[in-house]
N, C-alpha and C positions, 0 to 999 in steps of 0.2 A: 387562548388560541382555538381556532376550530377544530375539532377530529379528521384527520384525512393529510395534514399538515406533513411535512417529507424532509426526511433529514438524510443528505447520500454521502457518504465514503466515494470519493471520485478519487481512485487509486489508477495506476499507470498501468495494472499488472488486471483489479477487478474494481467492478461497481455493485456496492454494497445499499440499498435503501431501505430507511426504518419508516414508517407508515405512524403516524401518531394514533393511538388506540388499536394497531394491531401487530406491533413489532418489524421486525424485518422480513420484510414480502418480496426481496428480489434480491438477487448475488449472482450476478453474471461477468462473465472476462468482458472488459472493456478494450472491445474489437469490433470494426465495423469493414464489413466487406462492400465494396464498389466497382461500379463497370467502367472502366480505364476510359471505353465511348462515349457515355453519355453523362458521367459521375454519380451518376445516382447509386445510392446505396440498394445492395441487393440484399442484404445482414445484419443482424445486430446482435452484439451478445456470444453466448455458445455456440449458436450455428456459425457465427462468422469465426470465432474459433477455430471451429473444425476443419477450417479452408486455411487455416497459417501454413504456409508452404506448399500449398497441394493444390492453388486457384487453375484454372486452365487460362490459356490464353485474354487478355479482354476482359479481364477481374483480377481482382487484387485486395487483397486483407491485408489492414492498416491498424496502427494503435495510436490513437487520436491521444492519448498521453504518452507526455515524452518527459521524464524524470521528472514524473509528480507534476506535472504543468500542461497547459493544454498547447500541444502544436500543432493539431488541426481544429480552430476556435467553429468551424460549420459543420463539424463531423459530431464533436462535445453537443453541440448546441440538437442534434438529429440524434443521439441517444438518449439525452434527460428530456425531447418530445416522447419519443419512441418509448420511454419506461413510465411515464406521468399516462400515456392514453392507459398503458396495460394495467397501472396498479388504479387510475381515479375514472379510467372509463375513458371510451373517446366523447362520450356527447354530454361530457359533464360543463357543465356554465361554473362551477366553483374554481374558483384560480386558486391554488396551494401557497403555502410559502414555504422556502426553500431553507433548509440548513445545509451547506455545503461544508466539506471542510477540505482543508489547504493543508499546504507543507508552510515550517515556517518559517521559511525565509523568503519567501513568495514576495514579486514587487508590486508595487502601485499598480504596475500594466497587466502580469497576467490577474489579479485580485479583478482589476474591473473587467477581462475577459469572463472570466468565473459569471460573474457578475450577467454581465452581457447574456452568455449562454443561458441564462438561469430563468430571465425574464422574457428574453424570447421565446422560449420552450414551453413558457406559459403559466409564470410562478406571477403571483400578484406580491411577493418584493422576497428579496436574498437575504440569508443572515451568512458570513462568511466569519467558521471560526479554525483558529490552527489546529489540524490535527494532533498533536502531543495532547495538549488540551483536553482536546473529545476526546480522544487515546485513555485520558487520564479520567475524565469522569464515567468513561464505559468502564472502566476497570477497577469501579468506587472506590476513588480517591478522593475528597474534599478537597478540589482545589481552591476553595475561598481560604482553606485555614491559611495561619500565620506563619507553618510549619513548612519547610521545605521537601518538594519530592521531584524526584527525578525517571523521568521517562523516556525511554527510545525505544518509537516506532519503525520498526525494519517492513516496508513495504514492497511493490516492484519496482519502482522509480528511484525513491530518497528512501534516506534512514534521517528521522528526526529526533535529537536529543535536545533536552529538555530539562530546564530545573522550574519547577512549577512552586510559587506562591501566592498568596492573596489573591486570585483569578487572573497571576498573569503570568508570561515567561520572564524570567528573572536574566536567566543566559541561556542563550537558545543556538543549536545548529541544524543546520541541513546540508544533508550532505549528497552528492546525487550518485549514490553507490548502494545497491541494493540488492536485490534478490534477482532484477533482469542482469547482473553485471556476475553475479554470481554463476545462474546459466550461461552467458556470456566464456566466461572463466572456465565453465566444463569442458563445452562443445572445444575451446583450443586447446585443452589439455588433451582432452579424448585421441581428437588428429592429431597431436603431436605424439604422445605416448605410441598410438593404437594402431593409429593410419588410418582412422575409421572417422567417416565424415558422419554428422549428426545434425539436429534440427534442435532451432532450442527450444520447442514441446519438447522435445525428449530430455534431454538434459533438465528440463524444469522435471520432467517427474523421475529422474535417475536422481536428485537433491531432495525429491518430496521423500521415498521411498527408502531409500539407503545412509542419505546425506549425516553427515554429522563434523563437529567442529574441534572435538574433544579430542586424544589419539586415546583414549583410556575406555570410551565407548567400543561396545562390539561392534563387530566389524561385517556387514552384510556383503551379498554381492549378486547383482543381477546381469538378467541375459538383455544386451540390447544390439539391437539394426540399424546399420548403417550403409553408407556407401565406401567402397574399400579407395585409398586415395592415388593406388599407384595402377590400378586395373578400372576403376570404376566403378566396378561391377556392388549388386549387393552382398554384404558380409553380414553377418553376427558375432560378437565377442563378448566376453564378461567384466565387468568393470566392478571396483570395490565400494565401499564405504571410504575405504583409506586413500582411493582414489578421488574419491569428491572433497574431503578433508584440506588433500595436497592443492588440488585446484583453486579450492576459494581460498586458501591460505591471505594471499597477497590482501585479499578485498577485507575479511576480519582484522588482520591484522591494521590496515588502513580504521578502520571502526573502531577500534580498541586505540587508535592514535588521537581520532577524532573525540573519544568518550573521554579520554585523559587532560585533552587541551578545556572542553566543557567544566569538569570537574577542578581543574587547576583556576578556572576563574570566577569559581564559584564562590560567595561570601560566607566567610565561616561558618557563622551559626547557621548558615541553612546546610554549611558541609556535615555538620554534628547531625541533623534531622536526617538527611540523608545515609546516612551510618544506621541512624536506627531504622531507619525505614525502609531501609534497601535500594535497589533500581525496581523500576518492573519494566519489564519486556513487552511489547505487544506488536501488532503487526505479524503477516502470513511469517514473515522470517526469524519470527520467536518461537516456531517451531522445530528451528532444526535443533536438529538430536547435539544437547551437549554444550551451546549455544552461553547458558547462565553461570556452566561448571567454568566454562570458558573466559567469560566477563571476570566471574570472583577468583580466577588465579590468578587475574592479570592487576586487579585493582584490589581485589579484598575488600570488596565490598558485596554481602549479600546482592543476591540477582533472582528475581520472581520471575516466573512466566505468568501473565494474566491470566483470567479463564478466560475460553474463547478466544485465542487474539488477535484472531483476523477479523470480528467483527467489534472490536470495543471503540474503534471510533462512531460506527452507525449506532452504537446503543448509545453513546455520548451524546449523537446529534439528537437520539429519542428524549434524554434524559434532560435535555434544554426544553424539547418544543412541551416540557410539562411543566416546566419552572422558569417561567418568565421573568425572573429577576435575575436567577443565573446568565440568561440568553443575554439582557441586557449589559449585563457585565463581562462577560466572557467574548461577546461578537461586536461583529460590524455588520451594520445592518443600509442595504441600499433598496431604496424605492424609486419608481418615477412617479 
């Protein structure tokens, strides 16, 4: 394959691209900000971030993935233009090829959106592989061996679990319960508890900063602003760790149902591999604090956090575009 070749992390929450010969050259929030008059995009990326809640009149910030899938297929297809001009140049004639990765339980339809986006944008053809997958070979794992391993990805959208063998999923779920559902979960806790209305930027970094899963972790607590919900007006008030814990309670607890029913259909000997092998974690929400103490009380089964685990699906999709036999066996690959 050529040098220059692009492997993206197309997450709900951010977009991850690994550059073949020079690793990952872009990690931005997948948000695109647009004029309500005329639809054109005025943002892409961070700056469209910065406008989630706060657009004026006649603009609007939007998140073109909607649980791990693309719900605006012209928005998708105007950010993978929008990152191909920045990382290969605008007036380059070399068409790229594209590793994209997916959640995995993705259907025929949005796979050929994927797809669609990919080659419009300006890839000269897609390779479309499951994220757990890339999940799993960015966090070197040899998914060719014989041996069973097991992986959930906690993203913004889905959380993908995963028993990986011989380069394939053996039993596979997706579930569309994540990290946006966890902010989701704060922000109604907060007003309920607090009175104190919030934004889920906020709440996403009151999870990034304090958050934890465990009740045996310490316990932090920070200052945050909101709107007060019986006067309007603006407030401040303090929120815990033991507070975000109670919050997402419902949505782990759902994960830890989900990981049980995976594991329950798992074929023995690969359950035995996975005993020795552990789970690994990855995905941004294999970071919260407590997260693996969590999983192994619940299951008894050793629990890894990756290295890096918000990026081991991009170094995945790098770690194909070097080994072309892998690619050939682990993906699905579309041309015209």
């Amino acid at each position: 394959m050529p040098r220059g070749d692009i492997g993206i992390d197309l997450g709900t929450a951010s977009i991850i691209v690994y550059k073949r010969g020079e690793g990952i050259v872009l990690h931005e929030p997948s948000v695109v900000a647009i004029s309500e008059k005329t639809g054109e995009i005025v943002a892409i990326g961070e700056e469209a971030k910065k406008m989630l809640g706060k657009t004026p009149e006649g603009l609007k910030a939007i998140r073109p993935m909607k649980d791990g899938v693309i719900a605006d297929y012209r928005m998708i297809e105007a950010i993978i233009r929008n990152f191909l001009k920045k990382i290969i140049g605008r007036f380059s004639f070399v068409k790229p090829s594209l590793i994209i990765g997916v959640p995995t339980k993705i259907t025929e339809v949005e796979k050929r959106a994927v797809f669609e986006a990919g080659l419009n944008a300006g890839a000269r053809r897609v390779h479309i592989v499951s994220e757990p997958i890339a999940a799993a070979i960015g966090a070197g794992i040899d998914v060719m061996a014989s041996e069973g391993n097991m992986v959930v990805d906690i993203g913004g959208g889905t959380t993908d679990i995963a028993v990986i063998s011989l380069g394939g999923t053996v039993v596979g779920e997706s579930v569309r319960m994540a990290g946006d559902a966890m902010d989701e979960a704060i922000v109604k806790f907060i007003r309920k508890k607090y009175g104190l209305i919030i934004g889920e930027s906020t709440a996403e970094e009151i999870k990034k900063r304090i958050g934890k899963t465990h009740p045996a972790f310490e316990n932090y607590e920070i200052e945050i602003k909101g709107r007060d919900v019986v006067t309007g007006l603006p407030r401040t008030d303090r929120v815990s760790s033991e507070d975000v814990r109670e919050a997402i309670e419902p949505i782990i607890f759902a994960l830890l149902t989900k990981l049980k029913n995976v594991l329950e259909r798992t074929p023995p000997e690969l359950s035995a591999d996975i005993i020795n092998n552990g789970i690994r974690l990855t995905g941004g929400g294999a970071l919260l604090r407590g997260l693996d103490r969590t999983i192994y009380d619940e299951i008894h089964v050793k629990t890894i956090v990756a290295d890096d685990p918000i990026t081991c699906v991009a170094r995945g999709t790098g770690i194909l575009l070097e080994d072309e036999k892998l690619l050939k066996t682990v993906c699905e690959t579309y041309s015209r």
